[in-house]
PyMOL Python script that loads the backbone (N, CA, C, O; Angstrom):
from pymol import cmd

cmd.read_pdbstr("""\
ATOM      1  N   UNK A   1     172.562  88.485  31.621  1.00  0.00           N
ATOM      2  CA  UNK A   1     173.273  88.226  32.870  1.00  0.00           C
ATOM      3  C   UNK A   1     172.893  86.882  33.485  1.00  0.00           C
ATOM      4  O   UNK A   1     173.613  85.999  33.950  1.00  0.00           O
ATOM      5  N   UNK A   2     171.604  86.964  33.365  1.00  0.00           N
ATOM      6  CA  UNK A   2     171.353  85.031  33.798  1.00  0.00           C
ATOM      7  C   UNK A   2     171.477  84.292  32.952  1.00  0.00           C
ATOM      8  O   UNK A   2     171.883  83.192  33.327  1.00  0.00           O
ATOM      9  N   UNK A   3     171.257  84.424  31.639  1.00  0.00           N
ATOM     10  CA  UNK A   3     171.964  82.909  30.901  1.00  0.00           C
ATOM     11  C   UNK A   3     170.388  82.358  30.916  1.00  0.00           C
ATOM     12  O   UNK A   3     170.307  81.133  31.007  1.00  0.00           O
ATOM     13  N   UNK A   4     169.426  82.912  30.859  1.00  0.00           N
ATOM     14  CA  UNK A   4     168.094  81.621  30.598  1.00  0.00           C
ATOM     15  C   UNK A   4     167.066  82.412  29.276  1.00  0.00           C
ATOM     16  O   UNK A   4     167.248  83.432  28.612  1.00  0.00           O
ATOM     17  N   UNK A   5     166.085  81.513  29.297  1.00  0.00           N
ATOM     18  CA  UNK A   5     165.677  82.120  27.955  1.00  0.00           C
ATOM     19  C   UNK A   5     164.608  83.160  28.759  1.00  0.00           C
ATOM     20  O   UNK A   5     164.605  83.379  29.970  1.00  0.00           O
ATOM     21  N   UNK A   6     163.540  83.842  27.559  1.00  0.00           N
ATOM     22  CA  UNK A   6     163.259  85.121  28.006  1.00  0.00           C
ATOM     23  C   UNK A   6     162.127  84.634  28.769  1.00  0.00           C
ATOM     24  O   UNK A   6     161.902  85.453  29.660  1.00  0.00           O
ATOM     25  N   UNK A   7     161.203  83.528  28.818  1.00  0.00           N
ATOM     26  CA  UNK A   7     159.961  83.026  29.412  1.00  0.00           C
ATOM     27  C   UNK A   7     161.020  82.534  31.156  1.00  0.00           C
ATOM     28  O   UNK A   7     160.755  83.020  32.255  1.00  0.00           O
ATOM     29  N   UNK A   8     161.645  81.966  31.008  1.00  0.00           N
ATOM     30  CA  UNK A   8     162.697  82.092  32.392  1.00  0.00           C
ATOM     31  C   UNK A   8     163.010  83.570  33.082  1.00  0.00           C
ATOM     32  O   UNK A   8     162.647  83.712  34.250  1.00  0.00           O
ATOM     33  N   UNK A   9     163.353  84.147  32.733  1.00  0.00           N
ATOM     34  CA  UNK A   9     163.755  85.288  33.335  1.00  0.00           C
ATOM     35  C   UNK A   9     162.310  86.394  33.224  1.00  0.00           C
ATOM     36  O   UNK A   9     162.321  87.437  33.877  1.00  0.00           O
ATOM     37  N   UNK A  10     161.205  86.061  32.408  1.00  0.00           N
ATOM     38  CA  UNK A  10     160.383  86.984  32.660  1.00  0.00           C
ATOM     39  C   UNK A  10     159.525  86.088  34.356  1.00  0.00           C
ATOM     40  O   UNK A  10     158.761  86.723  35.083  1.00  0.00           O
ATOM     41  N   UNK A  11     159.919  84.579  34.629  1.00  0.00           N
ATOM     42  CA  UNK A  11     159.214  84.034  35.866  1.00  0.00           C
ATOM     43  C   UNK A  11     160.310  84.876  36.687  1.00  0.00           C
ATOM     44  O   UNK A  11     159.902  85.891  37.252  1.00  0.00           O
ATOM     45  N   UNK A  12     161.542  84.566  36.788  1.00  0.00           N
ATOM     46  CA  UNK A  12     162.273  84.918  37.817  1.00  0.00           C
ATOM     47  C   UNK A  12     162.529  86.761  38.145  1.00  0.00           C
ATOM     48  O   UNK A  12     163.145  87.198  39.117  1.00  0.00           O
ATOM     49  N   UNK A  13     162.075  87.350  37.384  1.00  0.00           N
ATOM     50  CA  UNK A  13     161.511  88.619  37.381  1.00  0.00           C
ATOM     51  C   UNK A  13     160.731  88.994  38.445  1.00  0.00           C
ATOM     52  O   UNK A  13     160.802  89.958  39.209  1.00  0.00           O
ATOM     53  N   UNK A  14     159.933  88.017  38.360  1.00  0.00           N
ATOM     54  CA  UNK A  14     158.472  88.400  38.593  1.00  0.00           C
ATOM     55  C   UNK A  14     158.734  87.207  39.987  1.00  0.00           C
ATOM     56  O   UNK A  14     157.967  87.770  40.768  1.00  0.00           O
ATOM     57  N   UNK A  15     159.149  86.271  40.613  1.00  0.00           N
ATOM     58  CA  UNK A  15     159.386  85.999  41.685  1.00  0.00           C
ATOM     59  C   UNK A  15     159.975  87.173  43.070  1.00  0.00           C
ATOM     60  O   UNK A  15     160.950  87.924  43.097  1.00  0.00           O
ATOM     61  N   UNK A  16     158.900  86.900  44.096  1.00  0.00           N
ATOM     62  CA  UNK A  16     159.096  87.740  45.372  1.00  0.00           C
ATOM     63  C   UNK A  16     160.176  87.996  45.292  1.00  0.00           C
ATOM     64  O   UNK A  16     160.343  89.216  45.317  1.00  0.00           O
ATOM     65  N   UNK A  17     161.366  87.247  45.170  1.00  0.00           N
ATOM     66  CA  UNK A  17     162.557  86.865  45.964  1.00  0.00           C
ATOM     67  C   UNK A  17     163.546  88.098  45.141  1.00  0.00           C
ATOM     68  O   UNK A  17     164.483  88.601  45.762  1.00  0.00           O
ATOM     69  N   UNK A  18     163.223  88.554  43.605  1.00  0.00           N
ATOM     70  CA  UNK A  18     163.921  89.177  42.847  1.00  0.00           C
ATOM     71  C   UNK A  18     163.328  90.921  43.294  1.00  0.00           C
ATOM     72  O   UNK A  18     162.223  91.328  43.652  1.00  0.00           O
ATOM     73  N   UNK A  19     164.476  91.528  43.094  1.00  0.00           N
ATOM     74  CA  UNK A  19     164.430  93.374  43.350  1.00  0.00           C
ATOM     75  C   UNK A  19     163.321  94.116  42.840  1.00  0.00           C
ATOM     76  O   UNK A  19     163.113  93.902  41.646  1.00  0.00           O
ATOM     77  N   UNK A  20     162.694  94.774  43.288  1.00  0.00           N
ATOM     78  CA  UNK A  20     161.444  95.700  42.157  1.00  0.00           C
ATOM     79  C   UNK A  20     162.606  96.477  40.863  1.00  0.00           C
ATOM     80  O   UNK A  20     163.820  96.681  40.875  1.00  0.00           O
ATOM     81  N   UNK A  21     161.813  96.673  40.117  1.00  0.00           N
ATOM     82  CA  UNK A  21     162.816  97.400  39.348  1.00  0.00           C
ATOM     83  C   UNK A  21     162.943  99.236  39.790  1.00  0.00           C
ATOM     84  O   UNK A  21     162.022  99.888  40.283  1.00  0.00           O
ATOM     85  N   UNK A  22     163.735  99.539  39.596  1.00  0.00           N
ATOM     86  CA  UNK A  22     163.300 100.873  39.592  1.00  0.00           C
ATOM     87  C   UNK A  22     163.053 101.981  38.848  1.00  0.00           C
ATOM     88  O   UNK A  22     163.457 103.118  39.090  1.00  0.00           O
ATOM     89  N   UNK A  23     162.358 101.613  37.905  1.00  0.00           N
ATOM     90  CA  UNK A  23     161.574 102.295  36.714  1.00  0.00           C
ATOM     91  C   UNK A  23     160.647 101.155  36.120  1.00  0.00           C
ATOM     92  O   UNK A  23     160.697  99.989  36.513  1.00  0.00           O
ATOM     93  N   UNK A  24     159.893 101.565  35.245  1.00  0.00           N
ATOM     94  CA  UNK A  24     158.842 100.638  34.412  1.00  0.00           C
ATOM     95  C   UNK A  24     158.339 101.876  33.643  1.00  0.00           C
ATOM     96  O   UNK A  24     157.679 102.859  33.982  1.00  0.00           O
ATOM     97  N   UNK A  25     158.996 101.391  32.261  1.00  0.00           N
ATOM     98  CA  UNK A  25     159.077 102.536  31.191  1.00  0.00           C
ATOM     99  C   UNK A  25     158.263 101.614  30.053  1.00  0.00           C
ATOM    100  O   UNK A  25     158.038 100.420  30.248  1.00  0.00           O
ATOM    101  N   UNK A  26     157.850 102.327  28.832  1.00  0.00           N
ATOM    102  CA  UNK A  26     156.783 101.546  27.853  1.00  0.00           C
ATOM    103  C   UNK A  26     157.513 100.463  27.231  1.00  0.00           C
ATOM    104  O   UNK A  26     156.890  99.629  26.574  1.00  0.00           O
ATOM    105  N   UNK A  27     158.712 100.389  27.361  1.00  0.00           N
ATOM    106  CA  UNK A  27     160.250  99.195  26.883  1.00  0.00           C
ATOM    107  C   UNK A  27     160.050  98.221  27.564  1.00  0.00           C
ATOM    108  O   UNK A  27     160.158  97.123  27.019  1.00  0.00           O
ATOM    109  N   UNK A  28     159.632  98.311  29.230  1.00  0.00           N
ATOM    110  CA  UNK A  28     160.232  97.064  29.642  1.00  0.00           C
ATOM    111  C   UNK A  28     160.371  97.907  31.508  1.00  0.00           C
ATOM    112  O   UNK A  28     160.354  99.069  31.915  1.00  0.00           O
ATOM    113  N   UNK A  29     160.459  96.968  31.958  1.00  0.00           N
ATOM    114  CA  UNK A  29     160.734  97.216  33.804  1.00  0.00           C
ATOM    115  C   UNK A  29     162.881  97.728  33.318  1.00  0.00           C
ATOM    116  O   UNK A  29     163.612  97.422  32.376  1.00  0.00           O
ATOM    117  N   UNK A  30     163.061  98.522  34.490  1.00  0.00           N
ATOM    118  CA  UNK A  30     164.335  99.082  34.716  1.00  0.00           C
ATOM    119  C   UNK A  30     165.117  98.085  36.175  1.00  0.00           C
ATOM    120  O   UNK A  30     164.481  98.170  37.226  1.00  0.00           O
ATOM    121  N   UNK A  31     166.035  97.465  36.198  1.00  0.00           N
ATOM    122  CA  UNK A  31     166.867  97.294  37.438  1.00  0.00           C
ATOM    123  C   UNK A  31     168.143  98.209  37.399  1.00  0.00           C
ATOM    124  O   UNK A  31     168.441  99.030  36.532  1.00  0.00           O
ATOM    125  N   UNK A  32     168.651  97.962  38.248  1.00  0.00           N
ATOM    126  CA  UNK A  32     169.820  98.789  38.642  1.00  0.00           C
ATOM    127  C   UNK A  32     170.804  97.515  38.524  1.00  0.00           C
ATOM    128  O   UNK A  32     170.520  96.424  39.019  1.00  0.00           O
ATOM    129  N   UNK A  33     171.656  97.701  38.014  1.00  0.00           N
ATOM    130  CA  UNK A  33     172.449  96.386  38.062  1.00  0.00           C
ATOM    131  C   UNK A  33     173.342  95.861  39.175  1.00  0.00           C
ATOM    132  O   UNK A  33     173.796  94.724  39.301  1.00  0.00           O
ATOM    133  N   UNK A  34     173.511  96.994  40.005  1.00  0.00           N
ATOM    134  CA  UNK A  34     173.706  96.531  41.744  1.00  0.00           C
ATOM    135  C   UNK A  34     172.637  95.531  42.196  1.00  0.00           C
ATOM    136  O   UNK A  34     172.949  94.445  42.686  1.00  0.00           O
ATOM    137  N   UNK A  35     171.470  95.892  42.034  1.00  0.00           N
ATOM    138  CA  UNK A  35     170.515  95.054  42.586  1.00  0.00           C
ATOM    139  C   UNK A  35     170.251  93.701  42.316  1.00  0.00           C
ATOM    140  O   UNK A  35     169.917  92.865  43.156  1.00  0.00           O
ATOM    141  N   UNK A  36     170.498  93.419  40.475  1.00  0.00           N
ATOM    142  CA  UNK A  36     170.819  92.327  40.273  1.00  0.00           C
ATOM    143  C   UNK A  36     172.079  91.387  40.027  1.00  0.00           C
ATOM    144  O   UNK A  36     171.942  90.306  39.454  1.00  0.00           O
ATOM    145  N   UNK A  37     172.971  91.716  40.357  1.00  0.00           N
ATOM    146  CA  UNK A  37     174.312  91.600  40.941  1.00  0.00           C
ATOM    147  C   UNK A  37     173.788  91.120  42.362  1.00  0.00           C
ATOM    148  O   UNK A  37     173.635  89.900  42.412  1.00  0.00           O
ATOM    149  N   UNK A  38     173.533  91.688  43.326  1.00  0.00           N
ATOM    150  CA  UNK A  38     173.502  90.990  44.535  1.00  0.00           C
ATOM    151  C   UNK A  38     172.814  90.155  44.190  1.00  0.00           C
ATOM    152  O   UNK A  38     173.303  89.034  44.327  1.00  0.00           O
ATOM    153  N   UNK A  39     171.192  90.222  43.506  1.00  0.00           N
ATOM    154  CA  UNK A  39     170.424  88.653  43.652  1.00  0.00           C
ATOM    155  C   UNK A  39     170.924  87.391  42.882  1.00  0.00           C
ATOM    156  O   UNK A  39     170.371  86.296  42.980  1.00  0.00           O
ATOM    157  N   UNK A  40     172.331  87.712  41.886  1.00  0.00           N
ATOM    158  CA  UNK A  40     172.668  86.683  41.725  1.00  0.00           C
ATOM    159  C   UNK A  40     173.597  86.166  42.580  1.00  0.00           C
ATOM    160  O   UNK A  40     173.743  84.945  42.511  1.00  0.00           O
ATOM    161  N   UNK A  41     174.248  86.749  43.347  1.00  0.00           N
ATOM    162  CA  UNK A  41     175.149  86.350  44.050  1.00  0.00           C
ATOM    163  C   UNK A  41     174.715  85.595  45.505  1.00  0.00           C
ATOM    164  O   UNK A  41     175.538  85.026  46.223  1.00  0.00           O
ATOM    165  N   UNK A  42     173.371  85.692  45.783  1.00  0.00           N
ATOM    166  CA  UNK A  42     172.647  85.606  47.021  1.00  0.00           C
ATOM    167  C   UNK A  42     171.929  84.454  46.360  1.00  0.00           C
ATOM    168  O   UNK A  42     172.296  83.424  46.924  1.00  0.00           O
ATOM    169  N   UNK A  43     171.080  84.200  45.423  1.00  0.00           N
ATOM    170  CA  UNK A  43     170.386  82.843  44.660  1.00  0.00           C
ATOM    171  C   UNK A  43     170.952  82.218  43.550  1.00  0.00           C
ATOM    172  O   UNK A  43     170.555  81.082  43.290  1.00  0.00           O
ATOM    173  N   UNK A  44     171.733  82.690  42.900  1.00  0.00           N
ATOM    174  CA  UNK A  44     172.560  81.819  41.329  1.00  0.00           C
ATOM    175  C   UNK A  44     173.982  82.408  41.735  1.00  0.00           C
ATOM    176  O   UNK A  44     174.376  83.537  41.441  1.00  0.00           O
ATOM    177  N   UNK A  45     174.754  81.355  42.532  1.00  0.00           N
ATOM    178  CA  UNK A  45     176.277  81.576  43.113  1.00  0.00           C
ATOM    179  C   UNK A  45     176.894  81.402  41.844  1.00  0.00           C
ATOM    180  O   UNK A  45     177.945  81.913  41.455  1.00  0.00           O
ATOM    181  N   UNK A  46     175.817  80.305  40.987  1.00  0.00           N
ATOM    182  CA  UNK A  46     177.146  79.457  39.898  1.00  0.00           C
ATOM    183  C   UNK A  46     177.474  80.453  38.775  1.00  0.00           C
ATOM    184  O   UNK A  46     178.426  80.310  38.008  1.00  0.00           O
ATOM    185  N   UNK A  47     176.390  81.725  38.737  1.00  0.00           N
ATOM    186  CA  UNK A  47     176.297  82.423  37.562  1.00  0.00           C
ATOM    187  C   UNK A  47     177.705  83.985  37.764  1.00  0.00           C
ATOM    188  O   UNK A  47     177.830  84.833  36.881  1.00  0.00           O
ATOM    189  N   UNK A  48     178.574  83.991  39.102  1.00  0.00           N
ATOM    190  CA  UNK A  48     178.886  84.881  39.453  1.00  0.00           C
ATOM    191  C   UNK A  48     180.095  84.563  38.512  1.00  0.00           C
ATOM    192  O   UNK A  48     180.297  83.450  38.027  1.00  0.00           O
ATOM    193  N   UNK A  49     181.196  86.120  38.228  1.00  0.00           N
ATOM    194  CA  UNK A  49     181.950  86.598  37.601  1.00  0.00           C
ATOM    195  C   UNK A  49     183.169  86.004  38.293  1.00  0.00           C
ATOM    196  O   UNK A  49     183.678  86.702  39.170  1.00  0.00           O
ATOM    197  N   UNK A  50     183.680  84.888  38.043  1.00  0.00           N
ATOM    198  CA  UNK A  50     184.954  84.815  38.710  1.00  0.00           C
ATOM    199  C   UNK A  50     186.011  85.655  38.398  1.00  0.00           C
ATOM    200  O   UNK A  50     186.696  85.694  39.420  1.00  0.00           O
ATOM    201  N   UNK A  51     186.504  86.330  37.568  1.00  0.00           N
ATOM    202  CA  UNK A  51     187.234  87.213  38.010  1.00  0.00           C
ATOM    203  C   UNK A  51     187.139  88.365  38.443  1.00  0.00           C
ATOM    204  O   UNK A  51     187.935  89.283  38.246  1.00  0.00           O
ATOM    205  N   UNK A  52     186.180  88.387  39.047  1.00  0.00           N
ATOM    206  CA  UNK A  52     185.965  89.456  39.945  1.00  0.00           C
ATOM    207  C   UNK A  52     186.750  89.330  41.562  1.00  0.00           C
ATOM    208  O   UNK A  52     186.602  90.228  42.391  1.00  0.00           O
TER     209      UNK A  52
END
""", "prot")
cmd.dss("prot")
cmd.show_as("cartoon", "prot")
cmd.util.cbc("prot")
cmd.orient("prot")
């Protein structure tokens, strides 16, 4: 959904500014994809779905 490599998105993960997940299973942290849907739309405008 963000378009960056995995050392990128494991910082922006892990930045205050991004959602807790809501799970953390032995795979990997869980988001809800509402949650990251809004934080892109609120910090990465350019990354949003235009046809939406």
């Amino acid at each position: 959904m963000l378009g960056v490599s995995r050392t990128r998105a494991y910082q922006i993960t892990n930045s205050k500014t991004f959602p807790d997940p809501v799970a953390v299973l032995s795979v990997g942290r869980i988001w809800l994809t509402d949650d990251v849907e809004r934080w892109i739309r609120d910090h990465r405008p350019d990354l949003q779905d235009s046809s939406k």
